[in-house]
Structures are given as structure tokens and as C-alpha cells.
NUPAFI-102882 format. One record per residue (C-alpha): residue number from 1; z, y, x. Coordinates in nm, 3 decimals, always signed. Example, Ala and Ser with C-alpha at 12.3 -4.5 7.8 and 13.67 -1.06 7.14 Angstrom:
> 1	+0.780	-0.450	+1.230
> 2	+0.714	-0.106	+1.367
% end
This chain:
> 1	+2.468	-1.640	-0.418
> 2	+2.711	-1.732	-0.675
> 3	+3.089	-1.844	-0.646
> 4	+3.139	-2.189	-0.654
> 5	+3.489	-2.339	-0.773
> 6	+3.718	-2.576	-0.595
> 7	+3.780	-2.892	-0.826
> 8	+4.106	-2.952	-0.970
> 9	+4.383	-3.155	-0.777
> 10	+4.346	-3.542	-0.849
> 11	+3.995	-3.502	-0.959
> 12	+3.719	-3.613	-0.890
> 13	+3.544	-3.304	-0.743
> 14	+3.229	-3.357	-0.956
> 15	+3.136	-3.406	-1.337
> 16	+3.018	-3.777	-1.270
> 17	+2.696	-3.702	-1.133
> 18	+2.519	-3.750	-0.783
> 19	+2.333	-3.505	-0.595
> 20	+2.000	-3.633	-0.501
> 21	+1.960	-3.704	-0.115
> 22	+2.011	-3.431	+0.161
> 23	+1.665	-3.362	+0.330
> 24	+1.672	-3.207	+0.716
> 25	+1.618	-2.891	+0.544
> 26	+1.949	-2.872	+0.332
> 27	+2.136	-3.014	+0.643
> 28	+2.022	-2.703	+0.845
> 29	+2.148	-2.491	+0.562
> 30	+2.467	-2.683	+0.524
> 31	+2.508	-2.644	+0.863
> 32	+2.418	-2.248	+0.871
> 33	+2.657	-2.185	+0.569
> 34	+2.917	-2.389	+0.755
> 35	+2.917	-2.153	+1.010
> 36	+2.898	-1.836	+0.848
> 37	+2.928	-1.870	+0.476
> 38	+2.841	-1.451	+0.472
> 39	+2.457	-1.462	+0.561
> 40	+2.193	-1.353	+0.381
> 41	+1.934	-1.540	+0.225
> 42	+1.678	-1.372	+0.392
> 43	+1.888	-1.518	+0.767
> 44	+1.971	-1.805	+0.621
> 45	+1.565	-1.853	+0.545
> 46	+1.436	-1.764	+0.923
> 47	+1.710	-1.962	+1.051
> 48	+1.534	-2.284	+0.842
> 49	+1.176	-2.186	+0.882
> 50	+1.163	-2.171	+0.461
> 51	+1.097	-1.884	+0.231
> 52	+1.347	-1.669	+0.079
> 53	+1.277	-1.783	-0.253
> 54	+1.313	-2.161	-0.132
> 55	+1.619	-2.109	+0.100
> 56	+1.774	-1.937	-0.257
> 57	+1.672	-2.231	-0.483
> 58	+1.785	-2.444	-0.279
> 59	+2.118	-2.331	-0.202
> 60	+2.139	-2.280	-0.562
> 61	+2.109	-2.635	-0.592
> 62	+2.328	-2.754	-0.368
> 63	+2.580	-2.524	-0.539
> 64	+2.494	-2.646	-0.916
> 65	+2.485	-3.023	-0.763
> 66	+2.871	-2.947	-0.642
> 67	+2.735	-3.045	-0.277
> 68	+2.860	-2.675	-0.204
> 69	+3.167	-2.614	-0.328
> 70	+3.226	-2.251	-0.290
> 71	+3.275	-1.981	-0.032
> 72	+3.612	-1.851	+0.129
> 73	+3.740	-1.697	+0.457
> 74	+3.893	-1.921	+0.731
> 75	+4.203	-1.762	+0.796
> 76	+4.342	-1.856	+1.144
> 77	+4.705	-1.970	+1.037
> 78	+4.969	-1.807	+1.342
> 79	+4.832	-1.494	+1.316
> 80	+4.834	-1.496	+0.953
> 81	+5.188	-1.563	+0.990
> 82	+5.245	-1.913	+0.917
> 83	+5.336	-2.009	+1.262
> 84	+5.460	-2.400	+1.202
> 85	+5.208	-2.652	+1.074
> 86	+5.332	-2.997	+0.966
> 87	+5.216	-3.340	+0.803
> 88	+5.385	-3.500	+0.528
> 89	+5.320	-3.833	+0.443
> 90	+5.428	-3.931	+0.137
> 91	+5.517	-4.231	-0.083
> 92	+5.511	-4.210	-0.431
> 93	+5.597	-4.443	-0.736
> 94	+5.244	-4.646	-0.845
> 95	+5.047	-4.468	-1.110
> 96	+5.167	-4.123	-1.069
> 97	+4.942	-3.956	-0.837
> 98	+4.824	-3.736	-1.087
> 99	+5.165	-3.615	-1.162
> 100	+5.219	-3.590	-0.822
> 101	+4.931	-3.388	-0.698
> 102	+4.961	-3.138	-1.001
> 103	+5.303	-3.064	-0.872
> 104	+5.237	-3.047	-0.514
> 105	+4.886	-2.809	-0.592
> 106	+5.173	-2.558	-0.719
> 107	+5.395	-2.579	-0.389
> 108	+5.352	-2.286	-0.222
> 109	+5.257	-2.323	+0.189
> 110	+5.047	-2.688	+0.107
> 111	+4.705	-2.616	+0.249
> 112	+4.557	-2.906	+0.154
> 113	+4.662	-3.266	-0.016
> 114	+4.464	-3.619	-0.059
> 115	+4.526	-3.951	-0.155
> 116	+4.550	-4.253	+0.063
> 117	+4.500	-4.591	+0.132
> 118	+4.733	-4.770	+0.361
> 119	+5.115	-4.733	+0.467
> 120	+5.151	-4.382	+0.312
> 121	+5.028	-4.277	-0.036
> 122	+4.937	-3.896	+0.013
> 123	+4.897	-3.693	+0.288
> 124	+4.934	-3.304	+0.294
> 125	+4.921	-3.040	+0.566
> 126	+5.254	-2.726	+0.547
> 127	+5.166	-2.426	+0.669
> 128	+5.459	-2.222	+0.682
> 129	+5.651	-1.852	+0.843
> 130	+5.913	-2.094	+1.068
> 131	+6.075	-2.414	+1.071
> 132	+6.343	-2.302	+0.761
> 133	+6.055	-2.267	+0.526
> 134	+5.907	-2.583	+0.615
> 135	+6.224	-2.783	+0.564
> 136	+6.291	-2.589	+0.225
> 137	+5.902	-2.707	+0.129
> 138	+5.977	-3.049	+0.239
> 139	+6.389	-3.116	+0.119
> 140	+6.359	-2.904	-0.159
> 141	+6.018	-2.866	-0.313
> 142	+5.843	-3.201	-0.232
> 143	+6.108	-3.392	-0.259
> 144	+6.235	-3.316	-0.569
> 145	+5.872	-3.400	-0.737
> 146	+5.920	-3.682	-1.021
> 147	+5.763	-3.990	-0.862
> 148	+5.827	-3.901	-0.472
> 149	+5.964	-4.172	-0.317
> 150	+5.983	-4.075	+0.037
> 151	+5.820	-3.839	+0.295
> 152	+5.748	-3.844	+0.673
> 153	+5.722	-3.516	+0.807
> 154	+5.523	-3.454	+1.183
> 155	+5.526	-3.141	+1.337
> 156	+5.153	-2.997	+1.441
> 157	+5.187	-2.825	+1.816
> 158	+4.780	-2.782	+1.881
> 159	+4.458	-2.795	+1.675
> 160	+4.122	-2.821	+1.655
> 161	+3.782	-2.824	+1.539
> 162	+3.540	-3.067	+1.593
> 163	+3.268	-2.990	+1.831
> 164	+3.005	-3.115	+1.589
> 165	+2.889	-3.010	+1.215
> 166	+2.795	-3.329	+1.022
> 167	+2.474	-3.107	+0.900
> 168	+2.344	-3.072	+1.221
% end
């Protein structure tokens, strides 16, 4: 299988194109990759009931139709390390999100960042070694991005997966 490649911060995630529809058969992949984005094709196609030829063209597919996105290790954050995991909610100045997410895609301990609609413009999950970092990422690296109005920062003491893959 090849690598697929995250899309840039701010964009769109796509070239402007739609995948066709999901059939039950690409949902049971999805949902196979999704929980072990290292099987084989030839798994992969006895866990669907397909050939290995269809199981690769289709995965091929869903990687060319940017449905898949790529492949990467979930890293389990504490014992990694990065032992304090916080919100921020930002507010920034109208019209600069794109500013604002190409600086905060270069802070270092930001997992993950996305625009909003409602009281807050951006939200973005800290993962950081202990509570100093965090307020260094927040004071002094967030804060200081061109266009940040304010932040709101909440602390993260459990988490979570959902019990249930959308591709089931």
C-alpha cells in the first residue's frame, strides 16, 4: 500500500473533488484499516469476503480519492511522555485563520487544530512533558501568533475512544 499525505493546515484536505459513495464493502475496510492500519492485503481481503486483487484496488482508491488519508502509529500520549493534555480555544482577528493555523501547525506539542463555528474560533489539543511546557506553549507560543486575540485553556484529566467505528 502506498503512503498517503496529511493535507496542509487551513486546507481543504482534498483537490476539489468528491469521492464517489462508500459501498458496505469499503466501510468494512475502513473499518479494518481503522483498527489496524498494518494488515495485509491478503487479511484485509478474508476479513471482507473480496479478492486480493479487489481489496488492493480498492484501497488504492480510497487512497487516490483522499478518503484515506495515510497511515501512522497511535502513540498513547503519558507513556510517550507528554503527561498533560489541554484544550485551547482560541479567538482570532476575522480573516486570518490561515495565518493563524500556519503558525500554530509549527508549534511544537499541538496535536491537532480546526476551525470553528460558534463562541471560539479554533480549537487545538497540547500535548505536553508537564504543566511548565504547556503554559510556555500557551503564554508564549500561541499567544504571541499575529491575529490571536485570546485563548481559553482546559486541562484534559481522562480520555477516550469511542466505542463505535463510523465504518462499521
Amino acid at each position: 500500500m502506498s503512503q498517503g499525505t496529511n493535507p496542509e493546515p487551513g486546507g481543504t484536505g482534498g483537490a476539489g473533488r468528491s469521492a464517489g459513495p462508500l459501498d458496505e464493502v469499503d466501510r468494512r475496510i475502513l473499518d479494518e484499516l481503522v483498527r489496524d492500519g498494518r494488515i495485509s492485503i491478503r487479511t484485509l481481503a478474508e476479513r471482507v469476503h473480496v479478492s486480493r486483487t479487489n481489496a488492493y484496488a480498492r484501497v488504492e482508491r480510497l487512497l487516490r480519492d483522499g478518503v484515506i488519508t495515510g497511515f501512522r502509529a497511535q502513540v498513547a500520549p503519558e507513556p510517550a511522555g507528554l503527561g498533560t493534555s489541554a484544550y485551547i480555544a482560541l479567538t482570532i482577528q476575522q480573516n486570518t485563520w490561515r495565518e493563524v493555523s500556519a503558525e500554530l501547525a509549527r508549534v511544537r506539542y499541538i496535536e491537532h487544530a480546526a476551525l470553528l463555528g460558534g463562541e471560539h474560533d479554533v480549537l487545538a489539543l497540547v500535548r505536553a512533558p508537564d504543566n511548565a511546557t504547556l503554559r510556555d506553549v500557551v503564554l508564549a507560543r500561541v499567544q504571541s501568533i499575529s491575529g490571536v486575540l485570546s485563548t481559553r485553556t482546559w486541562l484534559v484529566f481522562e480520555e477516550f475512544d469511542g466505542a463505535q467505528s463510523p465504518w462499521e
